[in-house]
SEFIDO-69800 format. One record per atom (N, C-alpha, C): residue in one letter; x, y, z. Coordinates in pm, whole numbers, padded with zeros to 5 digits, always signed. Layout:
<recs>
AXYZ ...
</recs>
This chain:
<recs>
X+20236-04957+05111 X+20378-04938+05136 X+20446-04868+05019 X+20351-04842+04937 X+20448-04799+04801 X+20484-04664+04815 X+20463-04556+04848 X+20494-04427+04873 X+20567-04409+04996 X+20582-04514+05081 X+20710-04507+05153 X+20889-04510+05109 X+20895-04585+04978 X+20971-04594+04961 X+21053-04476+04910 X+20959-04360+04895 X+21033-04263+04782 X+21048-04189+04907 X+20946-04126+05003 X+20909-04030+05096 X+21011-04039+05180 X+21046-04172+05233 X+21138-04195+05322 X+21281-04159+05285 X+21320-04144+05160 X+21416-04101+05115 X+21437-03955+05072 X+21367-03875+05088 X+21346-03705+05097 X+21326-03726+05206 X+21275-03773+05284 X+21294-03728+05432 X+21431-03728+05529 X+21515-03784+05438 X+21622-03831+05507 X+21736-03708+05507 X+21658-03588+05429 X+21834-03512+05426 X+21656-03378+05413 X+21673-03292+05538 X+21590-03207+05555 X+21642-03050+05578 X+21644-02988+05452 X+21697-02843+05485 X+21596-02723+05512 X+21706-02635+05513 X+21638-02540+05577 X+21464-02467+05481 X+21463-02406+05561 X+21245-02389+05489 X+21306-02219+05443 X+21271-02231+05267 X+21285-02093+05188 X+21159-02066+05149 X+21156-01905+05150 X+21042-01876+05089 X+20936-01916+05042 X+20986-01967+04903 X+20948-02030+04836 X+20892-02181+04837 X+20967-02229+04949 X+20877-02352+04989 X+20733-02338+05030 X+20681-02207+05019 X+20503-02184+05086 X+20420-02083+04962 X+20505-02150+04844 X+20435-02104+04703 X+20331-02199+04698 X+20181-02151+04641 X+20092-02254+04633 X+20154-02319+04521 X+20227-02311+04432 X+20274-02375+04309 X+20379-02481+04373 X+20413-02500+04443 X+20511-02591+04496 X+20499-02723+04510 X+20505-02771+04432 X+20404-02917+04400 X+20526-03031+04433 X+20482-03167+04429 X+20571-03262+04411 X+20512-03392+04334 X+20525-03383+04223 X+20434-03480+04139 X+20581-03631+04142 X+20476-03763+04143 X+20571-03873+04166 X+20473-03971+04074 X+20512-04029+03962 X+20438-04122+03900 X+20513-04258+03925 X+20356-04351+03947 X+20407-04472+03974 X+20341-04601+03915 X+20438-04644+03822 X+20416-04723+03701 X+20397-04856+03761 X+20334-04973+03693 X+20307-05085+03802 X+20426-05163+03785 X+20554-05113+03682 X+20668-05223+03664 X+20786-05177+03745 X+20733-05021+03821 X+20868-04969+03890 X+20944-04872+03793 X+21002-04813+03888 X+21092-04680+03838 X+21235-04664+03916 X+21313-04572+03890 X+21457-04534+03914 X+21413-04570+04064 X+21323-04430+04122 X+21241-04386+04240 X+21117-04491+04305 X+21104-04573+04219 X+20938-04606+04283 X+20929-04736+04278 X+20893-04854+04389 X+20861-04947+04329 X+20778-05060+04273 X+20744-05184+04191 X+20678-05194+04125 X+20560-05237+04227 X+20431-05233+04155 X+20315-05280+04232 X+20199-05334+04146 X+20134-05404+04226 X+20000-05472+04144 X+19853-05369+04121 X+19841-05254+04152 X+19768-05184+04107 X+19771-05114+03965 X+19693-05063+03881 X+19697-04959+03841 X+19785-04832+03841 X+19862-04806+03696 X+19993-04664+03734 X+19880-04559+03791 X+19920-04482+03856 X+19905-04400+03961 X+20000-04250+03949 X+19923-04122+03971 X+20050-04048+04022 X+20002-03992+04163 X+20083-03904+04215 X+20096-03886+04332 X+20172-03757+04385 X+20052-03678+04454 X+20159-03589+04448 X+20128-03501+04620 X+20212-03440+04636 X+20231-03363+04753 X+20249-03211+04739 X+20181-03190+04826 X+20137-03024+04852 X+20242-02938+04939 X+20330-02858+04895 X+20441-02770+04984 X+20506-02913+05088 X+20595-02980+05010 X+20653-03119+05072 X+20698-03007+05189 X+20829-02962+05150 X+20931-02896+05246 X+20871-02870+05378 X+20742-02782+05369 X+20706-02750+05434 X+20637-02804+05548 X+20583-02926+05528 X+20514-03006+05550 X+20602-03121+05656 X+20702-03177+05579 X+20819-03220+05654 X+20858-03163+05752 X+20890-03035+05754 X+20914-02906+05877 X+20841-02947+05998 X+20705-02934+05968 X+20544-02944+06039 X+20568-03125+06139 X+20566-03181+06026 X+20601-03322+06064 X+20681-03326+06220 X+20766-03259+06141 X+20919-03276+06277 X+20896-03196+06369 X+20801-03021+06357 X+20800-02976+06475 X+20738-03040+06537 X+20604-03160+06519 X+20482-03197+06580 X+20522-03358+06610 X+20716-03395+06611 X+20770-03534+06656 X+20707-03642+06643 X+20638-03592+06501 X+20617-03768+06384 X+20689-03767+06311 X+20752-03897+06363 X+20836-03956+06217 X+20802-04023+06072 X+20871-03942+06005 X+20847-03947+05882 X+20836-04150+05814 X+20883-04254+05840 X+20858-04381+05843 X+20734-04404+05874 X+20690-04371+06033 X+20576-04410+06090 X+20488-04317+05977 X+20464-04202+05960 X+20357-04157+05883 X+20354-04206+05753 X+20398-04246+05685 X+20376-04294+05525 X+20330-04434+05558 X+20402-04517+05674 X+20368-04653+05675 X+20202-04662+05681 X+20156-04527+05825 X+20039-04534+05878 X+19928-04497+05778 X+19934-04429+05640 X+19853-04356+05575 X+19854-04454+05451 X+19961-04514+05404 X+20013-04595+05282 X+20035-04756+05276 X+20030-04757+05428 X+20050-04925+05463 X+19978-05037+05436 X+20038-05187+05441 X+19946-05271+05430 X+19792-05289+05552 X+19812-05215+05654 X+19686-05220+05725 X+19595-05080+05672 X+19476-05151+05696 X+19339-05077+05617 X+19324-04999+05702 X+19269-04905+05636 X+19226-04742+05699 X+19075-04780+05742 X+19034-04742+05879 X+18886-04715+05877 X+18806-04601+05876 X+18713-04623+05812 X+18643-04508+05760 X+18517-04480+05882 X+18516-04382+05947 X+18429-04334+05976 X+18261-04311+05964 X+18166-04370+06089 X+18046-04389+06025 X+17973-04288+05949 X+17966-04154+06011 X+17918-04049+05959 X+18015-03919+05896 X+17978-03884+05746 X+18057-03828+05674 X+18060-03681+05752 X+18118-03608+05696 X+18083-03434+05762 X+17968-03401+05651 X+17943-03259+05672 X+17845-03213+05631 X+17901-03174+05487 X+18020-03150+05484 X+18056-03144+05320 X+18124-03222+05227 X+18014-03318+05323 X+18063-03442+05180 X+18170-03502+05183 X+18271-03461+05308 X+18409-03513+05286 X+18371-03654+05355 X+18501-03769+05373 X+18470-03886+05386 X+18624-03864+05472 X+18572-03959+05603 X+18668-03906+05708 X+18711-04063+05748 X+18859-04076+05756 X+18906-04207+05808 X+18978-04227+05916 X+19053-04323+06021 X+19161-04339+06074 X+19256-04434+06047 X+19352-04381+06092 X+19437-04497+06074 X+19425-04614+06144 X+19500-04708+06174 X+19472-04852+06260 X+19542-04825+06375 X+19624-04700+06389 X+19669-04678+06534 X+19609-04527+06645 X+19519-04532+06581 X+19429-04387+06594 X+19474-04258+06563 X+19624-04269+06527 X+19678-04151+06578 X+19675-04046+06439 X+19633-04065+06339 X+19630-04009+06212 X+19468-03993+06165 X+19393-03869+06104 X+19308-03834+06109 X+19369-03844+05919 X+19254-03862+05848 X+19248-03856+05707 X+19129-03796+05673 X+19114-03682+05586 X+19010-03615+05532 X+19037-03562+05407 X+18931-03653+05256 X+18950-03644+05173 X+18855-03478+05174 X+18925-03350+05035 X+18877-03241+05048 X+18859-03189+04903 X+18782-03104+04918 X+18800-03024+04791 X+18901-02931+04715 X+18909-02918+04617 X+19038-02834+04553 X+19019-02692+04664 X+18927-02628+04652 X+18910-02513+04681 X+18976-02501+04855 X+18940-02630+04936 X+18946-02670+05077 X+19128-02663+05081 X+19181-02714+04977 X+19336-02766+05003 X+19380-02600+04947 X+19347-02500+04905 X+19377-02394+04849 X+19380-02277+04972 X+19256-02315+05049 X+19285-02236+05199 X+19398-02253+05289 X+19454-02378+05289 X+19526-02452+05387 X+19623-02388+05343 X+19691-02433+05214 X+19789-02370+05126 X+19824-02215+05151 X+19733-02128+05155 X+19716-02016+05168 X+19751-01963+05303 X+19742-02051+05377 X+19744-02026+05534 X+19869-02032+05592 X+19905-02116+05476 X+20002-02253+05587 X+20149-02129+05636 X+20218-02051+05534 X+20266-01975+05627 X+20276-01932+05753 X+20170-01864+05769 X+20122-01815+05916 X+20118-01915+05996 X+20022-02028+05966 X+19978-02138+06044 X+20165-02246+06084 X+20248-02188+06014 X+20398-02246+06052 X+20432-02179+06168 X+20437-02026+06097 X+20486-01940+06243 X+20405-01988+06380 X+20281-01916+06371 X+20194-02001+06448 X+20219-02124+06564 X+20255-02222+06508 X+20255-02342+06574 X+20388-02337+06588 X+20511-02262+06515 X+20659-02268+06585 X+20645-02166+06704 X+20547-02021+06714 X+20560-02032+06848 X+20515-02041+06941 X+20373-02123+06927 X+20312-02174+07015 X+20295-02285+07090 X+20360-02341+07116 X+20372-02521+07106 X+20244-02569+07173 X+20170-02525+07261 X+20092-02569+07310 X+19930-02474+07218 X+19975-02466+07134 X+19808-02424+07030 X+19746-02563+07046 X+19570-02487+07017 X+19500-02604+07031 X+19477-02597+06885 X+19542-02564+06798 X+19457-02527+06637 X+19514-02709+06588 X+19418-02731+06466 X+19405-02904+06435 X+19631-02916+06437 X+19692-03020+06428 X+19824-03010+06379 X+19797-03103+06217 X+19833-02998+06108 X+19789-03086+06008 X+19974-03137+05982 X+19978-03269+05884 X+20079-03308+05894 X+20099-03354+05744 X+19991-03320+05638 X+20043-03330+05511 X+19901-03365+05403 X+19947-03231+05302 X+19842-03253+05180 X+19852-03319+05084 X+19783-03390+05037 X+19857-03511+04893 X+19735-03498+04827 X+19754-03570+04722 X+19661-03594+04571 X+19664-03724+04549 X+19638-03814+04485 X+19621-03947+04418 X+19545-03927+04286 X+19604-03975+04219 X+19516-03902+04016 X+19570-04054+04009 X+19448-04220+03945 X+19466-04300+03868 X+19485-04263+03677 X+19596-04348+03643 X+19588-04299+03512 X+19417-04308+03513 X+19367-04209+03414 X+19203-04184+03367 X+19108-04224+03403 X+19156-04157+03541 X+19071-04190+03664 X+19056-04010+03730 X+18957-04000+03857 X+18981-03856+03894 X+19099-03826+04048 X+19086-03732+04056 X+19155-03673+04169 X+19088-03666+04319 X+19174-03741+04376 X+19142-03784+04520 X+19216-03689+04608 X+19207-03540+04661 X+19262-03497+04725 X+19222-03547+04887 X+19313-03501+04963 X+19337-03583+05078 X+19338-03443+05190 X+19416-03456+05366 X+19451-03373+05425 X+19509-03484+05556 X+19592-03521+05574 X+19634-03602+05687 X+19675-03494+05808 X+19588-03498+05928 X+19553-03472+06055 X+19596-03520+06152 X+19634-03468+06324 X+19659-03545+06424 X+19494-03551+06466 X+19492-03700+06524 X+19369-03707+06570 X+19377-03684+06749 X+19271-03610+06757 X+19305-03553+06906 X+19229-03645+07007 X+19132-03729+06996 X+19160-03795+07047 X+19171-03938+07060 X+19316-03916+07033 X+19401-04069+07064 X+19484-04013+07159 X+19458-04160+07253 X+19493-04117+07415 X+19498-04275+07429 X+19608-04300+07552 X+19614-04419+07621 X+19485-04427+07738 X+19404-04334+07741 X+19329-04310+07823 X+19154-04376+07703 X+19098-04395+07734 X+18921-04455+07650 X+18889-04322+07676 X+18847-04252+07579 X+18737-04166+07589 X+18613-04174+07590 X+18537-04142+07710 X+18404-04212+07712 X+18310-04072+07667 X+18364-03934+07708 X+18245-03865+07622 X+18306-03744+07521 X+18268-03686+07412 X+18342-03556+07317 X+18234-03531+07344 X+18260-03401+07290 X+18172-03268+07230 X+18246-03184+07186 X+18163-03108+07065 X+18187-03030+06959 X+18125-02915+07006 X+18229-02810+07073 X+18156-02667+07095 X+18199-02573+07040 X+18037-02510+06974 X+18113-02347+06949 X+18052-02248+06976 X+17997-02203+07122 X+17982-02125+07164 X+17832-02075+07095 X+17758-02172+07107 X+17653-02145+07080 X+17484-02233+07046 X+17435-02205+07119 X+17272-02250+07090 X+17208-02321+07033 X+17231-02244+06916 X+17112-02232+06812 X+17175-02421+06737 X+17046-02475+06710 X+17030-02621+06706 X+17193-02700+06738 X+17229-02642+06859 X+17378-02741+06901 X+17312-02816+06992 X+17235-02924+06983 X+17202-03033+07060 X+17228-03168+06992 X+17306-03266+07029 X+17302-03385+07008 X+17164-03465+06928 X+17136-03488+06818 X+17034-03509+06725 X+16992-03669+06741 X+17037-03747+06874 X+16993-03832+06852 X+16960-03871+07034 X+16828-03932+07057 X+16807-03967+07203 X+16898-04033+07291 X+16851-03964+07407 X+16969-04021+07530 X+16999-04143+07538 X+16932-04274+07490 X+16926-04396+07532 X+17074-04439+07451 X+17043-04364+07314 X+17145-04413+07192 X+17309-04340+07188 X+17304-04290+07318 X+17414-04213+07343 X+17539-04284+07381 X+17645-04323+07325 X+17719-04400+07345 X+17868-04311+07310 X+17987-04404+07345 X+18113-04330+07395 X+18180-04281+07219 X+18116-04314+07146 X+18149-04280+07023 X+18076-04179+06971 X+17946-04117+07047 X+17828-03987+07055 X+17932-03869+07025 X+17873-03786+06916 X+17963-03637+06962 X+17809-03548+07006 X+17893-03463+07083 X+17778-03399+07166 X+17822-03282+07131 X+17722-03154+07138 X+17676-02997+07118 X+17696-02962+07266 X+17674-02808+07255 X+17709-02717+07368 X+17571-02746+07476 X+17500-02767+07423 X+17328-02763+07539 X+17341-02913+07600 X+17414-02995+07539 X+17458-03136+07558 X+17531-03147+07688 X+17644-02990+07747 X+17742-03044+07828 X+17684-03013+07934 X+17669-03081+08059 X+17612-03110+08163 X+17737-03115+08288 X+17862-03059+08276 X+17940-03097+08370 X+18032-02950+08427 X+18021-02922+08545 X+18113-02791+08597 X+18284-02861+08593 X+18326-02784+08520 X+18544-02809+08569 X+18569-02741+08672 X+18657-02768+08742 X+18738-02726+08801 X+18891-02760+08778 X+18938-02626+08755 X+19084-02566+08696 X+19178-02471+08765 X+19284-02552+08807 X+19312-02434+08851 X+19404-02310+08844 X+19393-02231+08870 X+19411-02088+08825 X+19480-02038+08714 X+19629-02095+08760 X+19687-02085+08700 X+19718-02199+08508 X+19624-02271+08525 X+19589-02345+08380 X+19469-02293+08344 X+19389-02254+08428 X+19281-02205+08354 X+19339-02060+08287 X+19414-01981+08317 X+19477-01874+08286 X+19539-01920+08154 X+19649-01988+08193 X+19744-02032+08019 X+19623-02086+07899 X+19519-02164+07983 X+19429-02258+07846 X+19345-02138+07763 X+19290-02036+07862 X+19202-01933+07775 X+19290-01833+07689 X+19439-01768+07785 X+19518-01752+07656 X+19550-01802+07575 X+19574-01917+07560 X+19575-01975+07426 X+19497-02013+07372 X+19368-01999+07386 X+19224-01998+07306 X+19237-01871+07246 X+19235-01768+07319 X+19229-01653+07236 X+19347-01594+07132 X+19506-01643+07150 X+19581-01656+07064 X+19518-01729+06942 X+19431-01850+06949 X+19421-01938+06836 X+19343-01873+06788 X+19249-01784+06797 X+19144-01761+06771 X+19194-01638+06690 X+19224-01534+06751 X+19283-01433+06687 X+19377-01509+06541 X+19418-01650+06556 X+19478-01623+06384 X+19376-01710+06339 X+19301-01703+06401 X+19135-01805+06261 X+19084-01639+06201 X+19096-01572+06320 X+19010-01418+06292 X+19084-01372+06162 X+19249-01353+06210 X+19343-01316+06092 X+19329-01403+05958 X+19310-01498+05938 X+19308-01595+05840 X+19157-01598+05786 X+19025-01472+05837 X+18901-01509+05800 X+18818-01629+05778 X+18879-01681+05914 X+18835-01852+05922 X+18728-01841+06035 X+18551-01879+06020 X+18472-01855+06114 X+18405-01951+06173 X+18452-02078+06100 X+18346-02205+06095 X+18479-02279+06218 X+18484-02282+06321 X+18545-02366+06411 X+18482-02380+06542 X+18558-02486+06622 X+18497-02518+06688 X+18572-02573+06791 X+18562-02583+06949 X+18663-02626+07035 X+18607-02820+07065 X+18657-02902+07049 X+18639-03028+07026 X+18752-03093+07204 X+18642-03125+07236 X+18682-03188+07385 X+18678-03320+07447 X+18720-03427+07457 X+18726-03529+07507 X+18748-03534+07658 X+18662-03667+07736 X+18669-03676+07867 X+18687-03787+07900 X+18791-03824+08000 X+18823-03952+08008 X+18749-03977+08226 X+18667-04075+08229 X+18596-04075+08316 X+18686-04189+08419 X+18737-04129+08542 X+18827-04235+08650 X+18760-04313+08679 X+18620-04281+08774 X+18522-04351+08860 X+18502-04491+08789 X+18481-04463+08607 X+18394-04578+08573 X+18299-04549+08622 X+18199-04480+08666 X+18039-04427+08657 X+17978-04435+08494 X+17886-04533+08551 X+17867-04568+08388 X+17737-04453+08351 X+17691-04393+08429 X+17582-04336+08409 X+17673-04199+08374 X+17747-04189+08390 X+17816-04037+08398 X+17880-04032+08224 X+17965-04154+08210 X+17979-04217+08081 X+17918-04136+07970 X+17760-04206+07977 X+17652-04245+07879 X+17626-04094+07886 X+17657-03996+07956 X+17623-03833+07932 X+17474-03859+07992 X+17423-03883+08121 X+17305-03822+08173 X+17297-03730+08238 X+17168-03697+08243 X+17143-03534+08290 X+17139-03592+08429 X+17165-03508+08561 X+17190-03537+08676 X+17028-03533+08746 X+16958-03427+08655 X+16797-03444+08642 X+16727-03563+08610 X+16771-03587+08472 X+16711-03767+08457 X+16743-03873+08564 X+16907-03880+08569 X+16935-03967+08716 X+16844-03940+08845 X+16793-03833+08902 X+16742-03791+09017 X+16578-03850+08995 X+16543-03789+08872 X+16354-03837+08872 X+16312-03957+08774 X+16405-04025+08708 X+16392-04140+08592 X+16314-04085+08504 X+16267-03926+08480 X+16165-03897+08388 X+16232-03847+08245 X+16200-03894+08155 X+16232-03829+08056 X+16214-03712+08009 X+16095-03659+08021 X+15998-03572+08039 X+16118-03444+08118 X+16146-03511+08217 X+16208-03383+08290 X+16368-03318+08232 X+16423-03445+08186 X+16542-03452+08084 X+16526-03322+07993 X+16428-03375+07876 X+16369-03281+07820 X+16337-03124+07828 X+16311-03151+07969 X+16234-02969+08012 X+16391-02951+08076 X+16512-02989+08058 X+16625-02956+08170 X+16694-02895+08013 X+16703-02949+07918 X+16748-02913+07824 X+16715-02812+07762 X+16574-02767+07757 X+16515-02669+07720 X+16546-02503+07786 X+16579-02564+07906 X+16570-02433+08005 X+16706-02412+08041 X+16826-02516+07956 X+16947-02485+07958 X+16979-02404+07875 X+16945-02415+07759 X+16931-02367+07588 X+16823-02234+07614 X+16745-02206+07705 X+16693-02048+07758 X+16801-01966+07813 X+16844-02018+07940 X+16906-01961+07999 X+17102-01898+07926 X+17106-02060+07840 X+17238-02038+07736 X+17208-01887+07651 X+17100-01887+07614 X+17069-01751+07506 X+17061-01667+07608 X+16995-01647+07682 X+17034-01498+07781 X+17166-01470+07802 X+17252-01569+07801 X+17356-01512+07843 X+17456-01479+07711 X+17390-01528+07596 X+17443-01459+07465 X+17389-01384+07417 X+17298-01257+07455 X+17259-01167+07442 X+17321-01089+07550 X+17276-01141+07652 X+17406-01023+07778 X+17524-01031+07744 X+17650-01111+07710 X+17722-01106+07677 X+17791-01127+07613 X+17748-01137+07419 X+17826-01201+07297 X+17949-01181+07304 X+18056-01136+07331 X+18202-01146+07317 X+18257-01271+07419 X+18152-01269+07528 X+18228-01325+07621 X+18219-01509+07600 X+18059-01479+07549 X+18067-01628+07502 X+18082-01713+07395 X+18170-01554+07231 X+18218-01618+07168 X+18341-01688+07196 X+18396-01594+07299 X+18567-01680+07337 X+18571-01804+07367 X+18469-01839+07418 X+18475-01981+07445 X+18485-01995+07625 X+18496-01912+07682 X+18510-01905+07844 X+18440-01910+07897 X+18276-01928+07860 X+18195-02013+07940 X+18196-02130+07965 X+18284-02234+07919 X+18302-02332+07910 X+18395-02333+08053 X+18410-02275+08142 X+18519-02288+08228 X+18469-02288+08354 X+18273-02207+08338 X+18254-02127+08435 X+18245-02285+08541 
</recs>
């Protein structure tokens, strides 16, 4: 709760966004002593400082994306514990949630918070005029430095999926092949599984006119990852299942359901991941966009 008390009070009188509010130098350093300050108050930890990355800007972001500034400091700073995520990413970062799902936390590297920074301009315009972008909504960069202690940079995220709805299956697609298969056997596949592109086993049906708006705005998003020389992304999908088909759930192949063979599972996957590469050799543009995913 201790960084609510200051945050909540800059949040309370919000002007207009200058220039200069999207200087990477735009810092907001807040030290917090364990006996209390003018600004801060006292606590049983260790003094601490604290600081925030392009506040102004960030606040802006906040309000276009209708989180309130209370609820987010409570949810990131509060007396309820953050949970941490079983498996880290691949760079080392250490990924948490909040206790109401709705806040994504990813501690990063200097260099990682220097892109964002760099971006975040564009990535304002961007999302002021897109409202319906699928790009992450980030909602604020911070630091934590213990007196002579190191630097804990951070990146607070909307988590996409938090839904009143259970998500029983994700996947992580990006339009491509090459080792995007789910790394762990079908049996162990459960609603917390993230799944690869050779993984998705299911035809949509969309119609016309959404399938029209969703791929334009794939390719709007995409075009400012292109502009921003950003290559490492990925379209991240959640499915919320009506039937309760528990077999549908657990992500089986409609092949395994039909012959109980594993064996055939196996050879269905193989010859999905054949047929996936033919069609990224016949047509790489079409299946970098991401619009095979529709067929």
């Amino acid at each position: 709760m201790v960084k609510l008390y200051t945050v909540g009070k800059e949040d309370s009188i919000l002007r207009e966004l200058k220039q200069s509010d999207f200087d990477p130098m735009e810092k907001l350093w807040t030290r917090f002593p364990p006996e209390g300050s003018k600004n801060t108050p006292p606590h049983q930890t260790a003094e601490f400082k604290w600081k925030d990355y392009c506040p102004v800007v960030f606040r802006h972001l906040r309000k276009l994306f209708q989180v309130d500034p209370g609820d987010y400091m409570s949810a990131i700073c509060g007396n309820d514990a953050l949970r941490e995520l079983s498996s880290p990413g691949k760079s080392g970062s250490i990924f948490y949630l909040t206790q109401d799902d709705k806040l994504m936390i990813k501690t990063v590297k200097k260099s990682e918070v220097k892109v964002l920074i760099r971006m975040l301009r564009s990535y304002y315009q961007h999302m002021s005029q897109f409202e319906n972008s699928l790009l992450t909504k980030f909602y604020g960069a911070h630091c934590v430095k213990p007196i002579g202690g190191q630097k804990i940079r951070f990146i607070v995220m909307g988590n996409l999926f938090s839904s009143e709805y259970p998500i029983h299956r994700r996947f992580d697609l990006k339009g491509s092949s090459h080792g995007h298969m789910a790394d762990k056997p079908e049996e162990e596949i459960d609603e917390t599984s993230t799944l690869k592109d050779l993984d998705l086993n299911y035809v949509f049906h969309v119609q016309r006119k959404w399938f029209q708006v969703l791929i334009k705005q794939i390719e709007l998003d995409c075009k400012f990852l292109e502009a921003e020389k950003i290559m490492d992304y990925s379209l991240l999908v959640g499915f919320h299942f009506r039937d309760g088909n528990t077999c549908d759930k657990m992500g089986l192949s409609p092949f395994l359901l039909r012959t109980g063979s594993r064996d055939s599972y196996q050879y269905e996957k193989f010859m999905r991941g054949h047929h996936f590469l033919e069609a990224e050799l016949q047509d790489r543009d079409h299946v970098k966009s991401g619009r095979y995913v529709m067929k």
